[in-house]
Backbone as a ProteinNet text record, in pm:
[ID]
protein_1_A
[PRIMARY]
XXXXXXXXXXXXXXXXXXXXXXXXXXXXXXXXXXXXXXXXXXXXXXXXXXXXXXXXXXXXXXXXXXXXXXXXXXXXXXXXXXXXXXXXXXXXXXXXXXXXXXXXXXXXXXXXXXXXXXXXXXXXXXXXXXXXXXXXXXXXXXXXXXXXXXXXXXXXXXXXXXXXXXXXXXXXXX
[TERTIARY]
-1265.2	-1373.7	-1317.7	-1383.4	-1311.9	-1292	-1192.1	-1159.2	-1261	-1329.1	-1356.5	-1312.9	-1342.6	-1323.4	-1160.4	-1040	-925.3	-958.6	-888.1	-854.6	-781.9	-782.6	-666.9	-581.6	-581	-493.6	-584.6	-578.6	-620.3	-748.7	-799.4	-919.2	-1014	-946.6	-1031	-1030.6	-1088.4	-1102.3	-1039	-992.2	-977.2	-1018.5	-1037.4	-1111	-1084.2	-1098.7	-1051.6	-1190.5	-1213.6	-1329	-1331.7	-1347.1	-1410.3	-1497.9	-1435	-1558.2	-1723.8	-1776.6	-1887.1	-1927.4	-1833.9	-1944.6	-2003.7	-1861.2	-1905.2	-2022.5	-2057.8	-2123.4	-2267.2	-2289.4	-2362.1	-2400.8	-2263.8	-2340.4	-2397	-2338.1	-2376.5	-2506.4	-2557.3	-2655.1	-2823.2	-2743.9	-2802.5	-2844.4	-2722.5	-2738.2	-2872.5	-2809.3	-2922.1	-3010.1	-3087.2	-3268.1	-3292.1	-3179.5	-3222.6	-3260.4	-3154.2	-3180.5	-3265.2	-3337	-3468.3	-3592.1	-3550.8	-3670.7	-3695.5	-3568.3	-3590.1	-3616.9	-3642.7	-3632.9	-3745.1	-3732.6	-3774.9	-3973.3	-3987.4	-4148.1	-4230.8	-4315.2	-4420.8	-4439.4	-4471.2	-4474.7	-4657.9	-4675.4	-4747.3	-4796	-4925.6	-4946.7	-4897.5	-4898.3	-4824.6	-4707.3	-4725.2	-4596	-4453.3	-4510	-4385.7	-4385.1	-4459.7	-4463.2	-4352.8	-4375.7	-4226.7	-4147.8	-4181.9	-3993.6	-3939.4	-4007.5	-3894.7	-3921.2	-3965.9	-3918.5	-4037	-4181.9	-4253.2	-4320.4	-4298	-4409.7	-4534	-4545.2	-4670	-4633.8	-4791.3	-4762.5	-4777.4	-4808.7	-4865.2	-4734.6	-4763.2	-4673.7	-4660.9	-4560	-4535.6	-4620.8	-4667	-4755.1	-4628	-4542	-4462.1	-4371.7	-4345.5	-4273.9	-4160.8	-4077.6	-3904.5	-3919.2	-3994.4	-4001	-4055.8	-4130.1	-4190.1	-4069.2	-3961.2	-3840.4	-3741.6	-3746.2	-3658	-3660.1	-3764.8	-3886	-3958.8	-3927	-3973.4	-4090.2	-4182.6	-4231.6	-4166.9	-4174.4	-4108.9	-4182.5	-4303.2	-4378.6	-4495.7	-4490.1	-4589.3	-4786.6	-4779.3	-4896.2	-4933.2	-4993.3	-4962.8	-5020.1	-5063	-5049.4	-4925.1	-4868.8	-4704.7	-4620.6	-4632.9	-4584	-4607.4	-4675.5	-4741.6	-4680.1	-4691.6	-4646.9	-4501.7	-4418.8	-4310.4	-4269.4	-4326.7	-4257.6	-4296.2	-4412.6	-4416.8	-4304.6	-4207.3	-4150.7	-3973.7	-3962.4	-3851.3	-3769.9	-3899.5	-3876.4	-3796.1	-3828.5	-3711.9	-3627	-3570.3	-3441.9	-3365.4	-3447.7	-3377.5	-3381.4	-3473	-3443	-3314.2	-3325.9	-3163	-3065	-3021	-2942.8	-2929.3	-3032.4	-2998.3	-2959.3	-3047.3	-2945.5	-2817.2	-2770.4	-2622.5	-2564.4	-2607.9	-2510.9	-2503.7	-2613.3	-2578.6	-2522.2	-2546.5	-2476.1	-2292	-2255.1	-2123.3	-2053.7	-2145.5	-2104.6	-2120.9	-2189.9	-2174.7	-2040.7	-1983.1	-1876.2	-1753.3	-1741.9	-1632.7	-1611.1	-1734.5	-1724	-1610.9	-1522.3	-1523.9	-1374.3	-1400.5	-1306.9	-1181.1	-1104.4	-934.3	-982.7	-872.2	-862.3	-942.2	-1055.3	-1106.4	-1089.9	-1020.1	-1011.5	-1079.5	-1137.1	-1225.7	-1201.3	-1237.5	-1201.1	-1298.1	-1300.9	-1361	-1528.2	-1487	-1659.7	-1763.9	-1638.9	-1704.8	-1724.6	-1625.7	-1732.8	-1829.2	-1808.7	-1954.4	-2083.9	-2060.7	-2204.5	-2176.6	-2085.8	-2102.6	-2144.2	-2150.2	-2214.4	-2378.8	-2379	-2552.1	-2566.1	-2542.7	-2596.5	-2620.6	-2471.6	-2513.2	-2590.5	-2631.8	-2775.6	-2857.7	-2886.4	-2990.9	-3021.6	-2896	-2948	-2980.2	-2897.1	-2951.4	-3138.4	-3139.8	-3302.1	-3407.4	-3357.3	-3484.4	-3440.9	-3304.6	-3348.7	-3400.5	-3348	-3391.5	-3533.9	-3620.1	-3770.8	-3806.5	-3707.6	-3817	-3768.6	-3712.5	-3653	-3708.2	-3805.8	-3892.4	-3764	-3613.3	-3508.1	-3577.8	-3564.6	-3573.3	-3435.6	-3391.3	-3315.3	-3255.9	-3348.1	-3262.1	-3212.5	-3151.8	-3158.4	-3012.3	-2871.3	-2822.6	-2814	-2928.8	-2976.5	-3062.1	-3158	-3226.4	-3144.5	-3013.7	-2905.6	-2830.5	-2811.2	-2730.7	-2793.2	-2944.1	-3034.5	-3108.5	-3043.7	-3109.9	-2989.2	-3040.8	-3003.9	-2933	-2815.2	-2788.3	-2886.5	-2949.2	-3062.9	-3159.7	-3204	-3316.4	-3317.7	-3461.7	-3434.9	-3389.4	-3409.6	-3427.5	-3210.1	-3217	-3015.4	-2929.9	-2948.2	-2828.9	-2856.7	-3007.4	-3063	-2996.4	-3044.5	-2981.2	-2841.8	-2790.4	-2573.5	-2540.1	-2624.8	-2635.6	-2632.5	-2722.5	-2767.7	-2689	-2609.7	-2490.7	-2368.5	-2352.2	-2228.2	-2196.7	-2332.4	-2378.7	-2362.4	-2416.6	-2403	-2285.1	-2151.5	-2040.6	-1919.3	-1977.7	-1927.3	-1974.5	-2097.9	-2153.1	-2034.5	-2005.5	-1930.4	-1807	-1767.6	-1613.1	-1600	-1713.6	-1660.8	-1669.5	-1776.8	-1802.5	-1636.9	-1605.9	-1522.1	-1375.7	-1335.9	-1280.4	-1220.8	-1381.5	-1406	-1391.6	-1373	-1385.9	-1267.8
-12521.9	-12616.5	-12758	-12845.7	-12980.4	-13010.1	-13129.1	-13150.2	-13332	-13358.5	-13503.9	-13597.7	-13736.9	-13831.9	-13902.7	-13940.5	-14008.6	-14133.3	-14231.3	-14343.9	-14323	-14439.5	-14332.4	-14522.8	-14487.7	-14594.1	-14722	-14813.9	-14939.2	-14962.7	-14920.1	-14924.5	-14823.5	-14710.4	-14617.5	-14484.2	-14367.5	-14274	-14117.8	-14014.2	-13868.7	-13769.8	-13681.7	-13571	-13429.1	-13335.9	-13168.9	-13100.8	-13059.6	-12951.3	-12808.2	-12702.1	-12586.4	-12572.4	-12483.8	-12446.1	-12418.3	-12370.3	-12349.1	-12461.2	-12549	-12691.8	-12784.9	-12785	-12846.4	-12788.1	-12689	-12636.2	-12675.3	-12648.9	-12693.2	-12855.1	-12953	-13090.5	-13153.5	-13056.5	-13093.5	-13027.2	-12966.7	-12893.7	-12974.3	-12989.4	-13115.5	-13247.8	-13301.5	-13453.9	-13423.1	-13308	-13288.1	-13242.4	-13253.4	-13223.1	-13385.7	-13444.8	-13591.3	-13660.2	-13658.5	-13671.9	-13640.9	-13537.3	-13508.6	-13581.2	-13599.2	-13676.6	-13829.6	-13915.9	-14048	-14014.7	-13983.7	-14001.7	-14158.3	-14185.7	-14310.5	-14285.3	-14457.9	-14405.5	-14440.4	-14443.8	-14449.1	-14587.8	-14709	-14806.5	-14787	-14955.5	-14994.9	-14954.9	-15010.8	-14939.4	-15135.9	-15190.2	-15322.1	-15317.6	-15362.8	-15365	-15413.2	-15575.9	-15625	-15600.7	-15524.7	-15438.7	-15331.3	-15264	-15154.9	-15203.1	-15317.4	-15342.3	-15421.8	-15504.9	-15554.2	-15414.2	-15329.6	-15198.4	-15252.1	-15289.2	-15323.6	-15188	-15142.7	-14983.7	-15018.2	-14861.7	-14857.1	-14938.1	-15028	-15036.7	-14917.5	-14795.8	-14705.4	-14685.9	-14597.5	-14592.2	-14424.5	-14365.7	-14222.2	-14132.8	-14011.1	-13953.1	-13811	-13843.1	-13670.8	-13770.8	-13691.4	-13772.7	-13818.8	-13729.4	-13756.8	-13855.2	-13872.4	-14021.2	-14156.9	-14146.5	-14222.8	-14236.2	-14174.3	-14177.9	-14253.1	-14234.6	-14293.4	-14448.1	-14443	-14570.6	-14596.3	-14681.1	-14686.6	-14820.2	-14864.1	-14988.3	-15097.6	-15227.9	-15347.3	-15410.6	-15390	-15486.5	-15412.9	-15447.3	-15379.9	-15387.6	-15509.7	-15528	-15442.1	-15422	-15276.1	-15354.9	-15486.3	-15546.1	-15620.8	-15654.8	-15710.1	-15605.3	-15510.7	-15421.5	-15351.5	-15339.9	-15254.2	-15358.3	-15504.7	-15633.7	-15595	-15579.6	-15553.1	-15441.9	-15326.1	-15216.9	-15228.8	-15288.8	-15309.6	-15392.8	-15454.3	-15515.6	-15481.7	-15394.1	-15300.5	-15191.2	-15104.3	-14982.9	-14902.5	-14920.8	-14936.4	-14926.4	-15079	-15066.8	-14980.4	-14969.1	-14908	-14730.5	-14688.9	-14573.4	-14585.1	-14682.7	-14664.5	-14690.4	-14749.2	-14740.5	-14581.3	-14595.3	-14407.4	-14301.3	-14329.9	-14190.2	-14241.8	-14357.4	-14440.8	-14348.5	-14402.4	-14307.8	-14161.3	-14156.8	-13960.5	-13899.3	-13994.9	-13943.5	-13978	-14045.7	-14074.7	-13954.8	-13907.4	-13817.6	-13670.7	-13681	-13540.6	-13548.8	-13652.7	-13706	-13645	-13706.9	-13711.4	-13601.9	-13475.4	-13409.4	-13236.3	-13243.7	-13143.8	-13026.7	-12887.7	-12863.4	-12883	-12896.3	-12937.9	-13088.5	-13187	-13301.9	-13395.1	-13450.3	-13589.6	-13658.9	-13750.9	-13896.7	-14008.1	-14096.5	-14200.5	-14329.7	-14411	-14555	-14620.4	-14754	-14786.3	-14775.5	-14848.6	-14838.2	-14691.7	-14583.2	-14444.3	-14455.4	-14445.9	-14404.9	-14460.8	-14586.5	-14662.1	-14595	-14543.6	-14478.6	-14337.2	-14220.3	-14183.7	-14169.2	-14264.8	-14339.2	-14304	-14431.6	-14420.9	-14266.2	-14213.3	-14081.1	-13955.3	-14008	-13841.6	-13954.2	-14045.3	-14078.5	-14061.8	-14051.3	-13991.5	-13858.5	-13775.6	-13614.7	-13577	-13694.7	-13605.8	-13676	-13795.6	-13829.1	-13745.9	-13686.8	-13602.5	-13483.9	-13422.8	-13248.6	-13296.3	-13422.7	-13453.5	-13419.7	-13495.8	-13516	-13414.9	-13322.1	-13187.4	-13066.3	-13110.1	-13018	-13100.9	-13218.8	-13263.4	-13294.6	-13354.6	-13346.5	-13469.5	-13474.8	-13575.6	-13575.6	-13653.5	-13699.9	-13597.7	-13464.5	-13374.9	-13264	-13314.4	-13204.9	-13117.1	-13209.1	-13134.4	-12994.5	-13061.2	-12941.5	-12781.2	-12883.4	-12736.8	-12680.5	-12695.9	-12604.3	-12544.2	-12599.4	-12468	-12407.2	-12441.3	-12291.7	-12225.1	-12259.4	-12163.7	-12049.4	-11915.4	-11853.2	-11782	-11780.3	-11728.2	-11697.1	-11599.7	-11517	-11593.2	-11713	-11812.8	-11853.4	-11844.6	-11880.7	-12035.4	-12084.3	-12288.7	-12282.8	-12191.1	-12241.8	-12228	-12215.7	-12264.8	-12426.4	-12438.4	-12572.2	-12689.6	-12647.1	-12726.8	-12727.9	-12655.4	-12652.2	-12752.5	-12727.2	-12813.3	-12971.8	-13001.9	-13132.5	-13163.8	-13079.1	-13136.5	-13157.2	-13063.1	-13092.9	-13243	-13243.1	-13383.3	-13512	-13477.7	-13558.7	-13621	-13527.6	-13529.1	-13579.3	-13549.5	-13598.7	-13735.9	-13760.4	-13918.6	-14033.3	-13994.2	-14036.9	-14011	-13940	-13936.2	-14037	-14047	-14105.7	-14293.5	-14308.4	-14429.2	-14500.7	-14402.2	-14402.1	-14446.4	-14332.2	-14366	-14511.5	-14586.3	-14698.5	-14794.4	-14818.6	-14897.5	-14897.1
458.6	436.6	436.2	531.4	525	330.1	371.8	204.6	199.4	288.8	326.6	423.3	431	509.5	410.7	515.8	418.2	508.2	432.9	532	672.9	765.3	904.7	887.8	1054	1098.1	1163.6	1118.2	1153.1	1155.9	1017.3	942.5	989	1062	1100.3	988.2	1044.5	887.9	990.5	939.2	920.6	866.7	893	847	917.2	860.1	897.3	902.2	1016.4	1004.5	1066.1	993.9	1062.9	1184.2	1260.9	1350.1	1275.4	1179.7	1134.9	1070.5	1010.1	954	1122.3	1214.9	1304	1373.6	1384.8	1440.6	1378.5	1205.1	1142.5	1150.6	1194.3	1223.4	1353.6	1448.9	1566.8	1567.1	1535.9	1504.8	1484.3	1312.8	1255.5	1346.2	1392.4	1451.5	1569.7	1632.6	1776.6	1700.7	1609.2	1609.9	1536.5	1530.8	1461.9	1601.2	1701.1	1824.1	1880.7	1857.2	1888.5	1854.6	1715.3	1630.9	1717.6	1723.8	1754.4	1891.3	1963.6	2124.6	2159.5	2261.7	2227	2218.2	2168.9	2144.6	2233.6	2208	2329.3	2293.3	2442	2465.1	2509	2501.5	2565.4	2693.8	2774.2	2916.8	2983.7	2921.1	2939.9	3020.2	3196.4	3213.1	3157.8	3086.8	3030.1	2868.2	2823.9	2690.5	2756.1	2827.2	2843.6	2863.5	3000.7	2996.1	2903.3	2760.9	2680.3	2563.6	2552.3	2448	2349.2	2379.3	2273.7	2272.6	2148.7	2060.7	2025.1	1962.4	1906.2	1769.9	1689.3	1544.4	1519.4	1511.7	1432.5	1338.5	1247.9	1132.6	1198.6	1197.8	1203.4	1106.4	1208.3	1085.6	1003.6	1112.4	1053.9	954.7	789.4	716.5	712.3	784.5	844.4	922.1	1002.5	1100.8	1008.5	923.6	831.1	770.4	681.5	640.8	641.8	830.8	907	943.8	978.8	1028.6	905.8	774.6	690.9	702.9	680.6	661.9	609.8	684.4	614.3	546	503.9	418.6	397.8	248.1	202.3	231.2	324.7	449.4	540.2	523	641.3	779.3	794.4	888.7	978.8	880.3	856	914.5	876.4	887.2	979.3	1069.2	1214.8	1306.7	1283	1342	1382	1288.1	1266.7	1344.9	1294.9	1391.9	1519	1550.4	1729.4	1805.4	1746.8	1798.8	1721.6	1654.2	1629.2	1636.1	1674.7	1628.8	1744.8	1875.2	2029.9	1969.8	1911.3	1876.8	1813.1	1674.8	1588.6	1664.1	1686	1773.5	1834.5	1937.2	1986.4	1946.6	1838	1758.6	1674.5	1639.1	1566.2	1669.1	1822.2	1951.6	1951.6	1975.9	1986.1	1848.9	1725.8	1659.8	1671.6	1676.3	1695.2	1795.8	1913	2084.2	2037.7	1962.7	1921.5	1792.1	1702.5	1652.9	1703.1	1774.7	1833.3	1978.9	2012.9	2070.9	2051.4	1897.3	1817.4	1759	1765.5	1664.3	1683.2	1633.1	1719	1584.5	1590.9	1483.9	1516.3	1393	1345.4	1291.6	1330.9	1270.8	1358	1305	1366.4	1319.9	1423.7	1386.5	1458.3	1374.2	1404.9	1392.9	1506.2	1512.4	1382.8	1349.5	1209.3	1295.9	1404.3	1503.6	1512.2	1549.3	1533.4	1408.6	1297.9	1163.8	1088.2	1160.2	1123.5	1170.5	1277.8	1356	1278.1	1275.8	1193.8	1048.5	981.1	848.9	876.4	969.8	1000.2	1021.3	1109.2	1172.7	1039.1	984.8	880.1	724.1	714.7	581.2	734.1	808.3	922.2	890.2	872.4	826.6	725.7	626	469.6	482.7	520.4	501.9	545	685.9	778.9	646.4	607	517.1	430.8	345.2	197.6	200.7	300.8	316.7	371	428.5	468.6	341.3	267.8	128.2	35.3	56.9	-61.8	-200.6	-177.4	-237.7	-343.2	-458.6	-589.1	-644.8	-727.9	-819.4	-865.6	-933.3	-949.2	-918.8	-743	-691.9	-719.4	-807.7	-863	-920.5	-1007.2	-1147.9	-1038.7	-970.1	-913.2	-836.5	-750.9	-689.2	-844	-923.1	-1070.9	-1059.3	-1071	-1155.3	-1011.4	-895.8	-781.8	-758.6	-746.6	-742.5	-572.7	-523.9	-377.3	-286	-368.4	-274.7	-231.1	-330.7	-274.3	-148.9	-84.5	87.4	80.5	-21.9	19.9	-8.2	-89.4	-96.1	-11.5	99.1	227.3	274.6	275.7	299.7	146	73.3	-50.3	-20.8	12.3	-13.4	105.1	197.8	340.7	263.4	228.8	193.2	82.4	-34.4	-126.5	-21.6	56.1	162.4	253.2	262.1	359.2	236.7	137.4	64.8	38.2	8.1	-32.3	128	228.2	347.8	336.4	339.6	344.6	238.3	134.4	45.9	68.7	87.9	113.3	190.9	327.9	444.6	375.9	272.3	265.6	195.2	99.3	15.3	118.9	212	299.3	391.4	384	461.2	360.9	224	121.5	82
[MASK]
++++++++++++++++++++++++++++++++++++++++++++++++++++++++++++++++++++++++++++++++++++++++++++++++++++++++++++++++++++++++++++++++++++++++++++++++++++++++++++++++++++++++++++++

């Protein structure tokens, strides 16, 4: 079982992985990859070609998650994502097309640039499970008192694992 993210060489980071976690993140990253694919534009020719979206707010909650509102206007805020949300999509495939790159079992090592996109990419996975595992504050306590057999505890161990990768790696970078 990896032991975490260490520091590497020239502000970049290291890490050891199994064939079955990798398998488990490449996994992961490609249905995040799935999620962002880009959004639907305008019928505006020069609405597509500069990447202007829909305002709509996402109705599935992992995309709402992801794509959070910037203002509590919900006019402001539709304003806003029509003229963001392209981006940030491609920024989230950019990171995930880079960790699924890099990812691979034995020792990975990452430039400080890869684990930056790595950073983004895996709080990308714990947000889409957190929000589809409805995860709160104490989601500690409810993995003690869940029992093996529970269907939700591979998903929970998933999301403490991720958790504990996310941190190592930040830890790593600090």
């Amino acid at each position: 079982m990896s032991s975490g993210f260490a520091a590497g060489r020239g502000g970049g980071v290291t890490a050891r992985f199994d064939a079955a976690e990798i398998t488990v993140l490449r996994s992961l990253v490609s249905q995040i990859l799935d999620l962002v694919e880009p959004g639907a534009t305008g019928d505006d020719p020069l609405e597509r070609a500069l990447g202007i979206g829909s305002p709509e707010r996402p109705t599935d909650p992992v995309l709402a998650r992801l794509f959070p509102a910037a203002y509590a206007d919900d006019e402001l805020s539709a304003e806003f994502r029509r003229y963001t949300e392209a981006t940030l999509r491609d920024g989230k495939r950019s990171d995930a097309q880079t960790m699924l790159e890099t990812a691979a079992p034995g020792r990975v090592e990452l430039t400080a640039e890869q684990a930056q996109a790595w950073m983004r990419a895996l709080n990308d996975v714990r947000l889409a499970l957190g929000t589809r595992l409805e995860v709160t504050e104490e989601v500690h306590d409810e993995i003690a008192g869940m029992g093996e057999d529970d269907p939700r505890y591979p998903a929970y161990v998933t999301y403490d694992w991720l958790t504990y990768l996310q941190d190592s790696l930040v830890r790593a970078l600090w």
